[in-house]
N, C-alpha and C positions, 0 to 999 in steps of 0.2 A: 943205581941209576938215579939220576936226580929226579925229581916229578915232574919238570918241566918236561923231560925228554919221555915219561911212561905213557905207554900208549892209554887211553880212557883215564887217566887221571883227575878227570875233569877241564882238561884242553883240547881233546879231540873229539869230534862226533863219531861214532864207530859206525860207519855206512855199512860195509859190506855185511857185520854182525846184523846189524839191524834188519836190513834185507834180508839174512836166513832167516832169522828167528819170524818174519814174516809169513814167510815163503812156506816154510816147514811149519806153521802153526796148524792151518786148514787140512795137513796131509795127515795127521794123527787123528784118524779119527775113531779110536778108540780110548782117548784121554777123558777124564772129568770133566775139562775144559771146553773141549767141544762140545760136552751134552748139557754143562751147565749154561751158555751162552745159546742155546736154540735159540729161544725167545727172540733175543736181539740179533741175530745172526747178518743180516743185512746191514745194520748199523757197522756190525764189524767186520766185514770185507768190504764195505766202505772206507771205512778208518784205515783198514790195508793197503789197498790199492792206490789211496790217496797219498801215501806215506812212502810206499816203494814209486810213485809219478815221482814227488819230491825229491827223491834218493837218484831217479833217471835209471828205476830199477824193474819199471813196469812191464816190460816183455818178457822178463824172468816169468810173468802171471800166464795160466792156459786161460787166454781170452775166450776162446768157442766155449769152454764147460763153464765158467765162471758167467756170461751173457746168457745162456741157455739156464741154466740155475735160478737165476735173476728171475727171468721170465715165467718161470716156473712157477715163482710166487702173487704172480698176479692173479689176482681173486676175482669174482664175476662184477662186484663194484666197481672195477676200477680201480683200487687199490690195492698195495702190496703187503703182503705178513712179515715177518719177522724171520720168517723159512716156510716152508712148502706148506707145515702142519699149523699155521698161526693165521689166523685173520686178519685184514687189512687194516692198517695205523696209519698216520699223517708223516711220522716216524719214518719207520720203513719206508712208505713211498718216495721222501722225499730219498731216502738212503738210494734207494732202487734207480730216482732219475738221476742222481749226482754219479751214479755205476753207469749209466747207461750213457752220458754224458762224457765221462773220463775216455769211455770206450768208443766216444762218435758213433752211437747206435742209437740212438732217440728215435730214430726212423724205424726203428722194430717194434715200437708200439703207436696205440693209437692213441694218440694223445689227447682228443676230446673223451676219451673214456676216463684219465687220470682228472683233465680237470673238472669233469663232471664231478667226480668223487670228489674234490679237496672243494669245489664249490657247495656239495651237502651238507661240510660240515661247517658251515658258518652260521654262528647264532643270528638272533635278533638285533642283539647289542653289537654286535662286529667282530664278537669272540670267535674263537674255533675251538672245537671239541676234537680231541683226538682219533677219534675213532666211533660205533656206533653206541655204546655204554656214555658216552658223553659228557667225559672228563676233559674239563676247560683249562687252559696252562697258554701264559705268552710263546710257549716253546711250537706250539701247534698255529702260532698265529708267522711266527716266523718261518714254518714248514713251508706253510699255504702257500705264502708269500714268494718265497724263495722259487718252487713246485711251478707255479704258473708263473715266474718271471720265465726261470730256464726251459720253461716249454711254451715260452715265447708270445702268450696270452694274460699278463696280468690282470686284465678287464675281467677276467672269468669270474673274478669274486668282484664286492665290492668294498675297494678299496681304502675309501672314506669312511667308512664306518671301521674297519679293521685298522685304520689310522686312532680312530677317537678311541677304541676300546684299548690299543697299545698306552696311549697319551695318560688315559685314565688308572693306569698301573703303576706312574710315577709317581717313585714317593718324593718327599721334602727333601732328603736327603743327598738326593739326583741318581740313586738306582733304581731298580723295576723289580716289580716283584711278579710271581706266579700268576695272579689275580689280583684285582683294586685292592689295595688296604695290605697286602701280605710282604713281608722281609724281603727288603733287597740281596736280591743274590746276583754273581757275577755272572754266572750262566744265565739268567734270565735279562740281565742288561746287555750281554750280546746278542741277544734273541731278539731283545727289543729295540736298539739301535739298528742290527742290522735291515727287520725289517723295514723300520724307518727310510732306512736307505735306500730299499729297492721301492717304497711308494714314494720317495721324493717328498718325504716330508720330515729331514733333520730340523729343518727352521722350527720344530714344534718343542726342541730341545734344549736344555739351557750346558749348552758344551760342557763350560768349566767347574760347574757342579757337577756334573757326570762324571769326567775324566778326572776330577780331585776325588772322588767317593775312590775309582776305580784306583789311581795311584796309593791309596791310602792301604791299598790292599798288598803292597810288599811286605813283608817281614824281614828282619833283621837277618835272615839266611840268605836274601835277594830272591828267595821264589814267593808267589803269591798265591791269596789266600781267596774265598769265594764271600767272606762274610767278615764283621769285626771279630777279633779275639779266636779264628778257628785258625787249623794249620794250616801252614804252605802245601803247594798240591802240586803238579809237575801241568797238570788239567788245564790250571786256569793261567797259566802263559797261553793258551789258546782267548779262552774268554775273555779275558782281561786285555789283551793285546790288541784284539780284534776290534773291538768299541773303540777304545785309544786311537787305533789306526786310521778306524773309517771317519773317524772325528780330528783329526788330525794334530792329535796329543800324544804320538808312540815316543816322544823325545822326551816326555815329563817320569818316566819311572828310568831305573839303572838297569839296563840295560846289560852292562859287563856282569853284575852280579845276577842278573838273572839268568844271563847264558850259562856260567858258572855253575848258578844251581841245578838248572835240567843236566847239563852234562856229568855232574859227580849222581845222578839218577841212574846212569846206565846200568846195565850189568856187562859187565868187563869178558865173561866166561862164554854167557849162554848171548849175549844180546838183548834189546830191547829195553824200554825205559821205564822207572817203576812210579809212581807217586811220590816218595819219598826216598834219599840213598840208603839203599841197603833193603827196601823191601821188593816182594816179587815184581816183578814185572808183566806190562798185560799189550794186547793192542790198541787198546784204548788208550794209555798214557805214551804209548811209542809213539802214534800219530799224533798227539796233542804236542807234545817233547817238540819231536822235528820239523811239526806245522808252526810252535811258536819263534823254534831259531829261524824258521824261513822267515817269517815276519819281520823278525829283527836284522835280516840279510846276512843272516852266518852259515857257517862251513859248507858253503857253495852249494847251494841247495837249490834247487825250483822255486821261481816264489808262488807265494797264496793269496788268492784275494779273501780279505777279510769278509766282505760282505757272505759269497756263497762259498768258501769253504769248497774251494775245486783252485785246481792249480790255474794260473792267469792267462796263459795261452788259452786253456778251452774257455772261461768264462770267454774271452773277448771274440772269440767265434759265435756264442752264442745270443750274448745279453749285450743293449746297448744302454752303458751308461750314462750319468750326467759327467 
């Protein structure tokens, strides 16, 4: 058979696989996998749910156990764990309102209790701290942010100061790093563009040195990489995309070669998408995989808005843009 005609060859997104191997991840629960992902557990039935919307595979999910679950994790601050037995994070919470959001159930909790919590943890300087141990990360300022746009109160924090302390994270180069002063990473310049975007403050950014930092990051296999001289990662078709997108530079990277590379990522057998072709596969790189060809408007997919990382019909119910 020729490859053009073999199924996953790298031409075809494999839907229906991808949806089992979703579906059927959370029902073994007696695998490694399951007990080794506690901690983040929210994150990734986040990343699930979000992936099978995309695929127009969401009702395959038990919404009642899966909502009920959720809720289960909210802690007496206002915030959510990672699962039942974990304490509350900016993380998780924000995992918990983007679930609850997917699901049209934001009305099942109280909402000045979340953004009381995500308002606590704002420092002095306009930082956020993750959680009550008080580990500061642009990823926590992006959470906040995102957290009380889609529950409908961004005023809960203050804004202007979480603007100056994102601003102060730029380096020379035009990425963001973790904290002032620290290595641009790609994950952290979605974090930090996007938040940008929901306080209406990209004019604070110089585009075309961001989005050239961020293009610089293909590799000669067309998938990209999170930093100079590190590998391709299936991940950062999400991070990298995203920034591009909201900044309106998605037509400056190749595109064909990058579709290319997430799809030779699949696994052909079991499903799902791996970081690299030919190593295992997770949910974390499935969602990232099928959220970057939605971006890029391939194999007929749901699309995504870049900013909050929820499919675009719900954001536009929710959030009013510029």
């Amino acid at each position: 058979m020729a490859i053009q005609e073999k199924e996953g060859s790298g031409k075809v997104l494999l839907k229906d696989k991808h949806a089992d191997y979703i579906a059927s991840f959370e029902k073994n629960k007696e695998s490694f996998e399951f007990y080794a992902t506690e901690h983040f557990r929210m994150s990734g039935v986040y990343w699930g749910l979000t992936a099978m919307h995309l695929l127009g595979r969401l009702d395959v999910m038990d919404k009642d156990t899966i909502l009920a679950w959720v809720l289960s994790c909210q802690r007496e601050d206002g915030g959510f764990g990672g699962s039942e037995r974990h304490d509350s994070h900016l993380l998780y919470t924000l995992s918990a309102v983007q679930i609850l959001a997917l699901y049209g159930a934001l009305d099942r909790v109280n909402t000045d209790r979340i953004l009381s919590y995500v308002s606590s943890l704002q420092q002095e300087d306009g930082s956020f701290a993750g959680d009550s141990w008080g580990e500061v990360d642009t990823r926590f300022s992006y959470c906040a942010l995102s957290c009380c746009s889609l529950l409908g109160d961004l005023q809960a924090v203050n804004v202007p100061q979480a603007v100056s302390y994102i601003v102060s994270c730029h380096n020379i180069d035009g990425g963001f790093g973790c904290t002032a002063g620290n290595e641009s990473h790609a994950g952290q310049v979605f974090c930090c563009v996007a938040a940008l975007h929901i306080a209406g403050a990209l004019d604070r950014l110089d585009r075309d040195l961001t989005c050239w930092w961020l293009c610089e990051r293909q590799t000669k296999s067309g998938g990209l990489n999170g930093r100079p001289e590190k590998l391709q990662d299936v991940c950062y078709s999400w991070w990298c995309l995203t920034a591009l997108s909201i900044l309106d530079r998605l037509h400056w990277i190749d595109r064909d070669a990058l579709s290319s590379f997430i799809l030779q990522c699949q696994d052909e057998e079991r499903g799902g998408i791996s970081d690299r072709p030919d190593d295992m596969v997770d949910v974390f790189h499935t969602f990232f995989g099928i959220a970057g060809l939605s971006l890029l408007g391939l194999c007929d997919l749901e699309p995504i808005d870049p900013t909050y990382a929820l499919p675009v019909d719900i954001v536009q119910t929710l959030v009013q843009k510029e």
